[in-house]
Backbone atoms as SQL, in Angstrom:
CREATE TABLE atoms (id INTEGER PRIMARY KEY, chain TEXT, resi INTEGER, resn TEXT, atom TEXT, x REAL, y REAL, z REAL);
INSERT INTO atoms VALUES
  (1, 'A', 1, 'UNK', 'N', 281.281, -91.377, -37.602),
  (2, 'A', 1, 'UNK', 'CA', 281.282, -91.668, -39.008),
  (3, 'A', 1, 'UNK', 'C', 279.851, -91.764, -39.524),
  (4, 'A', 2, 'UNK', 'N', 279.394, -90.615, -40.219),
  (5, 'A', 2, 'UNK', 'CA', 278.207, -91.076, -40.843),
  (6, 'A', 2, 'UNK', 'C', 278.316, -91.517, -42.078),
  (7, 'A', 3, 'UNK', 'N', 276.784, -92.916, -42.110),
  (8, 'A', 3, 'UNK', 'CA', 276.792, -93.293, -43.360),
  (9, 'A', 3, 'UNK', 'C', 275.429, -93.413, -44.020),
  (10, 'A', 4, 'UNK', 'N', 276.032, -92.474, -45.331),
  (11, 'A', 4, 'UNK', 'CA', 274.675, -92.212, -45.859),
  (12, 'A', 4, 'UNK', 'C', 275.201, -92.681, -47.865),
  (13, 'A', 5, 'UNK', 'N', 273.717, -92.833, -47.909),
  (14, 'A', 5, 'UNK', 'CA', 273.540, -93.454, -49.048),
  (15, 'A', 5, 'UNK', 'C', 272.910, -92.538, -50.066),
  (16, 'A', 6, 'UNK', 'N', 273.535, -91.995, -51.670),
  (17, 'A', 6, 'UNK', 'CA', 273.099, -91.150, -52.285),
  (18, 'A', 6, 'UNK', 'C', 272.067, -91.794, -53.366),
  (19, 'A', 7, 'UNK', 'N', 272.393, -92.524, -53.795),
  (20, 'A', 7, 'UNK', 'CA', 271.465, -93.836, -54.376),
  (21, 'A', 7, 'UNK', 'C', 270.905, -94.642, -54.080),
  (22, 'A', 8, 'UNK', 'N', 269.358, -94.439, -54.409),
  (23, 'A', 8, 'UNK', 'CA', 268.269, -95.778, -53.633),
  (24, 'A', 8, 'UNK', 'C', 268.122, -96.855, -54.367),
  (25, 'A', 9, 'UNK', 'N', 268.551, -98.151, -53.606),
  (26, 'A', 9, 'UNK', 'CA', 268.645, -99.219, -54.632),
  (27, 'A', 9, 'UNK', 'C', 266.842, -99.405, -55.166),
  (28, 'A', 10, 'UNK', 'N', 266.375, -100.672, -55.694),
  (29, 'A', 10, 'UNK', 'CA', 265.379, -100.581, -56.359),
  (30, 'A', 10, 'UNK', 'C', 264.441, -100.730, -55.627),
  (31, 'A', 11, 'UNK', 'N', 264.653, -101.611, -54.346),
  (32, 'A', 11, 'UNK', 'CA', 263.544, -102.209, -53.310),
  (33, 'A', 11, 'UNK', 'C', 262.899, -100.679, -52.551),
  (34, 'A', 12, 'UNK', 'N', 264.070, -99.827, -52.377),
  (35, 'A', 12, 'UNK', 'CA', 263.666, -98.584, -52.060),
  (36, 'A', 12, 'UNK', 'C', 262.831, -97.897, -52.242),
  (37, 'A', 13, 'UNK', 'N', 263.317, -97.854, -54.007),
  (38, 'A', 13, 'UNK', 'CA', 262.425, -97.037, -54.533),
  (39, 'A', 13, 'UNK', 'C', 260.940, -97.848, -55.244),
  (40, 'A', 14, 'UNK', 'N', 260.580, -99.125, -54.492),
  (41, 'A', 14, 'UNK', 'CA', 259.709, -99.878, -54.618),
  (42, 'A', 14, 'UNK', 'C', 258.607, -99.121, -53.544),
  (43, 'A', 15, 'UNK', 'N', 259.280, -99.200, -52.398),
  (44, 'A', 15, 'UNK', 'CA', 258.791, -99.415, -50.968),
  (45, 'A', 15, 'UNK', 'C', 258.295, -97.628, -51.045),
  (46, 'A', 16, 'UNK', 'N', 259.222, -96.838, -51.407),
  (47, 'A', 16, 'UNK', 'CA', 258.346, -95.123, -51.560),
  (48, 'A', 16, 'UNK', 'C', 257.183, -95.156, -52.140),
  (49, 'A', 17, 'UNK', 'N', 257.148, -95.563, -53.415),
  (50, 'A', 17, 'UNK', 'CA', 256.551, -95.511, -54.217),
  (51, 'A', 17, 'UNK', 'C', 255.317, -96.033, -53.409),
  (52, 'A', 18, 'UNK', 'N', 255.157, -97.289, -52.804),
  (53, 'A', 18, 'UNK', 'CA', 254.275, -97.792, -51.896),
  (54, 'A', 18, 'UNK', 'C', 254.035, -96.897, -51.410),
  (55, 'A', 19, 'UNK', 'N', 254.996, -96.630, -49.908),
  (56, 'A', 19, 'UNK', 'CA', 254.501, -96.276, -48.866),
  (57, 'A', 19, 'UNK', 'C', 254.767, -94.867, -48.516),
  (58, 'A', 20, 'UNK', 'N', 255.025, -94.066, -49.687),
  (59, 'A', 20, 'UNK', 'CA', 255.565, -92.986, -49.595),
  (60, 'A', 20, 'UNK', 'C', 254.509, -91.804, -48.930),
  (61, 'A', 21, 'UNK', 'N', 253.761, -92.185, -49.808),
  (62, 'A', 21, 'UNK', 'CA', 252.165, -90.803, -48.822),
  (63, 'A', 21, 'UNK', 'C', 251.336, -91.573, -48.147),
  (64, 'A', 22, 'UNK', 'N', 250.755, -91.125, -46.953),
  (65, 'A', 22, 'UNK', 'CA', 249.893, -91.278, -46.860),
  (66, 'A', 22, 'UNK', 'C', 248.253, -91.068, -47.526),
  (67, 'A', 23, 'UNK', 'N', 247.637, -92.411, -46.965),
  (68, 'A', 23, 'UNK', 'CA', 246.822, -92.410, -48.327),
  (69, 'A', 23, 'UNK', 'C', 245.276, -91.484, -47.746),
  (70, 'A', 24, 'UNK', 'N', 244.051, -91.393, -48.926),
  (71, 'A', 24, 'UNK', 'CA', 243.350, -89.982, -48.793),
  (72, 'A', 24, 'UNK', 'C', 242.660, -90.214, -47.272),
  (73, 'A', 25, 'UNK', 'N', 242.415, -88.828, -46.737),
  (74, 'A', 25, 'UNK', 'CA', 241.238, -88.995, -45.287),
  (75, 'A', 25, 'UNK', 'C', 240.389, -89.335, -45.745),
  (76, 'A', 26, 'UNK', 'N', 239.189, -89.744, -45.007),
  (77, 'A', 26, 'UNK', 'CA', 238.441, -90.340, -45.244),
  (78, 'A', 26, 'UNK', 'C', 237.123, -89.743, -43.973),
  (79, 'A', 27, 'UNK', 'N', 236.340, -89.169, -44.829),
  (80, 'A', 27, 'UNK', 'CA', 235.224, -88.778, -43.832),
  (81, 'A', 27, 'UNK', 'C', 234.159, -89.675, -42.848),
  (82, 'A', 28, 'UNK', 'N', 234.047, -88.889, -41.490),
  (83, 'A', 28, 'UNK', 'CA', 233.454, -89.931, -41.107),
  (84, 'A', 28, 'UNK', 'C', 232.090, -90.149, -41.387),
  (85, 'A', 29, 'UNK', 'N', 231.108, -89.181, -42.067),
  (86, 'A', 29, 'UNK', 'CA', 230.052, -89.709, -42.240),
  (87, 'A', 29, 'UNK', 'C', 230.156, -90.843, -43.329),
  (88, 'A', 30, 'UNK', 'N', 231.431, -91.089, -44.283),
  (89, 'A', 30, 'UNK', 'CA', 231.569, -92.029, -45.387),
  (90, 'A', 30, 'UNK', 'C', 231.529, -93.317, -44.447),
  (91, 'A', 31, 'UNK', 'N', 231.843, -93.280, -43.340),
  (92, 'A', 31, 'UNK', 'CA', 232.319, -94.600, -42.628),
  (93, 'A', 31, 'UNK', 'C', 231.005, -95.707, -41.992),
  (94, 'A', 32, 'UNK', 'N', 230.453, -94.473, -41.992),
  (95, 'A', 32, 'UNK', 'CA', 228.684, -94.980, -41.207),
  (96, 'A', 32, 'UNK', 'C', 227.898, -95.540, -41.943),
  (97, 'A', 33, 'UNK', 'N', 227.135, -96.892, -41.912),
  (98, 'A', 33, 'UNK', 'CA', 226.100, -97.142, -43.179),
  (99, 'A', 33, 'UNK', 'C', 224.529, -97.066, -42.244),
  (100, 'A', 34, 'UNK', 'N', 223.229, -96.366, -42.403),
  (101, 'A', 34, 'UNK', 'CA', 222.463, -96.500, -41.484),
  (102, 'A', 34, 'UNK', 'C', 221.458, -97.373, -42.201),
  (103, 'A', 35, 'UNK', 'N', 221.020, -98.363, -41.887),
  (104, 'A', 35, 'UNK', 'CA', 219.694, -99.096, -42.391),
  (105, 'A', 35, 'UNK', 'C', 218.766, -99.612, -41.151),
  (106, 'A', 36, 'UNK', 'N', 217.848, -100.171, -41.556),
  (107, 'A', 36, 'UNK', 'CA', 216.476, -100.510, -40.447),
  (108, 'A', 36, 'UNK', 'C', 217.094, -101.739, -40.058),
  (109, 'A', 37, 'UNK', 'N', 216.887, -102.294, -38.757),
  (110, 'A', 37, 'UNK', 'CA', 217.426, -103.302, -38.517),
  (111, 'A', 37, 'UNK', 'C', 216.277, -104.282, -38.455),
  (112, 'A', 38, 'UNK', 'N', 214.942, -104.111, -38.311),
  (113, 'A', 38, 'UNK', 'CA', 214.185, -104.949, -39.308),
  (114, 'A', 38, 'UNK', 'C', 213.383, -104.316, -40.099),
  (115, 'A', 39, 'UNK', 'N', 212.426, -105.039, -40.805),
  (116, 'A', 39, 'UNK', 'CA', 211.492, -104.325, -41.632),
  (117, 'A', 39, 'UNK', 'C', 210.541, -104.202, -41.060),
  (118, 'A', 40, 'UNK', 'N', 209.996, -102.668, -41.736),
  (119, 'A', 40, 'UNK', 'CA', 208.605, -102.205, -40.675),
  (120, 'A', 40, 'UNK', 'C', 207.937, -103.274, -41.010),
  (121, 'A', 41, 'UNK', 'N', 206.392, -103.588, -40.082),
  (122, 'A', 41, 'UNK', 'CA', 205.406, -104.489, -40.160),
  (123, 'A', 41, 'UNK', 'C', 204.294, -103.533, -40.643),
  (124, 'A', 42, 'UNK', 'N', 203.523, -103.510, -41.489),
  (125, 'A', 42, 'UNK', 'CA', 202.380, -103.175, -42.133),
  (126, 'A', 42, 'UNK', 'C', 201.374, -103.122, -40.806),
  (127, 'A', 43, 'UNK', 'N', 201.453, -104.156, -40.224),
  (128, 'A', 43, 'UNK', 'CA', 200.304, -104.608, -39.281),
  (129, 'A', 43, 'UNK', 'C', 200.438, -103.309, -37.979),
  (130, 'A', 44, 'UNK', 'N', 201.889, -102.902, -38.084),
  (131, 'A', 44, 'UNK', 'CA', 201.814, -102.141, -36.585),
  (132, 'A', 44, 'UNK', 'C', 200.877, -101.220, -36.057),
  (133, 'A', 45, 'UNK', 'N', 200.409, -100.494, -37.171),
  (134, 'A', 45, 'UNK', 'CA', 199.754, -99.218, -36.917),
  (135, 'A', 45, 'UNK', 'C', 198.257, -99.349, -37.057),
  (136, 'A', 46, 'UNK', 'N', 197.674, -100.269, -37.324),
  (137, 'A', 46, 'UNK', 'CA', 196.557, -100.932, -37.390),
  (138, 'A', 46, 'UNK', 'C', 195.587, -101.121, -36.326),
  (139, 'A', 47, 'UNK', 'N', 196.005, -101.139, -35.015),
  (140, 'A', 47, 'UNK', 'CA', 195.544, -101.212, -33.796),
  (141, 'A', 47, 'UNK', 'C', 194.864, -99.735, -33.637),
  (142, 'A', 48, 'UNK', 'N', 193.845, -99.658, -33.151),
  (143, 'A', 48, 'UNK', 'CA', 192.927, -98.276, -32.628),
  (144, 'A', 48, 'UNK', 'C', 192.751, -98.325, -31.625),
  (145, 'A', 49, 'UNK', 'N', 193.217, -97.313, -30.577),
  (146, 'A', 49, 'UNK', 'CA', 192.974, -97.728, -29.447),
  (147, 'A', 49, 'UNK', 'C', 191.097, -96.970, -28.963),
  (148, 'A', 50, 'UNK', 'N', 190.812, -96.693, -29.477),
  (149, 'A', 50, 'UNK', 'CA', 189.658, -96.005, -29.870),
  (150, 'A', 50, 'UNK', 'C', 188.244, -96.828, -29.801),
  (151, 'A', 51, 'UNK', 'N', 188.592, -98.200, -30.922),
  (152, 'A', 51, 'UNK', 'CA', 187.817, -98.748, -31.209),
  (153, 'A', 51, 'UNK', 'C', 187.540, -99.698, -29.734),
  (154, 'A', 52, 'UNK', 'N', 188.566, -100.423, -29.390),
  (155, 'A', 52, 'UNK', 'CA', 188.436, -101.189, -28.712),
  (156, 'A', 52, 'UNK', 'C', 187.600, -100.460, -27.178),
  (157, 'A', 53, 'UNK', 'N', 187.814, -99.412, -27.188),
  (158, 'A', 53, 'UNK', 'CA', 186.952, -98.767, -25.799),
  (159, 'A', 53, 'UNK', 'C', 185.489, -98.766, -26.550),
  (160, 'A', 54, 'UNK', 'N', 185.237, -98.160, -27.818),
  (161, 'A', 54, 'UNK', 'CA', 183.871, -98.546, -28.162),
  (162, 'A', 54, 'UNK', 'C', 183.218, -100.093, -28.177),
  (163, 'A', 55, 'UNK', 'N', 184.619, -101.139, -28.584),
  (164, 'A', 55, 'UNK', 'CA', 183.327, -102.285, -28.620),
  (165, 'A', 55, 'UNK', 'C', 183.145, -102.895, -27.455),
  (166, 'A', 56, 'UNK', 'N', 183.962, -102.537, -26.266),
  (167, 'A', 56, 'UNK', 'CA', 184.179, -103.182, -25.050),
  (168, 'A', 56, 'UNK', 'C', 183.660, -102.467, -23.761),
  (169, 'A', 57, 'UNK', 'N', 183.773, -100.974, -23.858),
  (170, 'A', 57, 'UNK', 'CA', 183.366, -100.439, -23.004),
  (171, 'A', 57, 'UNK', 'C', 181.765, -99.960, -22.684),
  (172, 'A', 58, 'UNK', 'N', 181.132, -99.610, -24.290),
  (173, 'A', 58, 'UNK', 'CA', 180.041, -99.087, -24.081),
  (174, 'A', 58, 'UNK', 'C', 178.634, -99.881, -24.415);
């Protein structure tokens, strides 16, 4: 005996309406956020390694 239903009561046609499509893809570069995980230091690049053989070595 099958039983089937020709009319969707309202919760039904609540719940399609919801869950009826799937919802948009979604790219993966959208998914990635890239930032610095700290901030550069001004000071880093400041060092010579140059100098220090001139004031020390010669």
């Amino acid at each position: 005996m099958s039983h089937t239903r020709d009319v969707p009561d309202a919760a039904e046609a609540v719940r399609r309406a919801r869950f009826g499509t799937l919802p948009e893809r979604i790219r993966l570069e959208d998914t990635v956020e890239e930032r610095a995980a700290i901030a550069p230091d001004p000071a880093k690049d400041t060092f010579n390694p140059d100098e220090w053989l001139v004031r020390h070595c010669l």
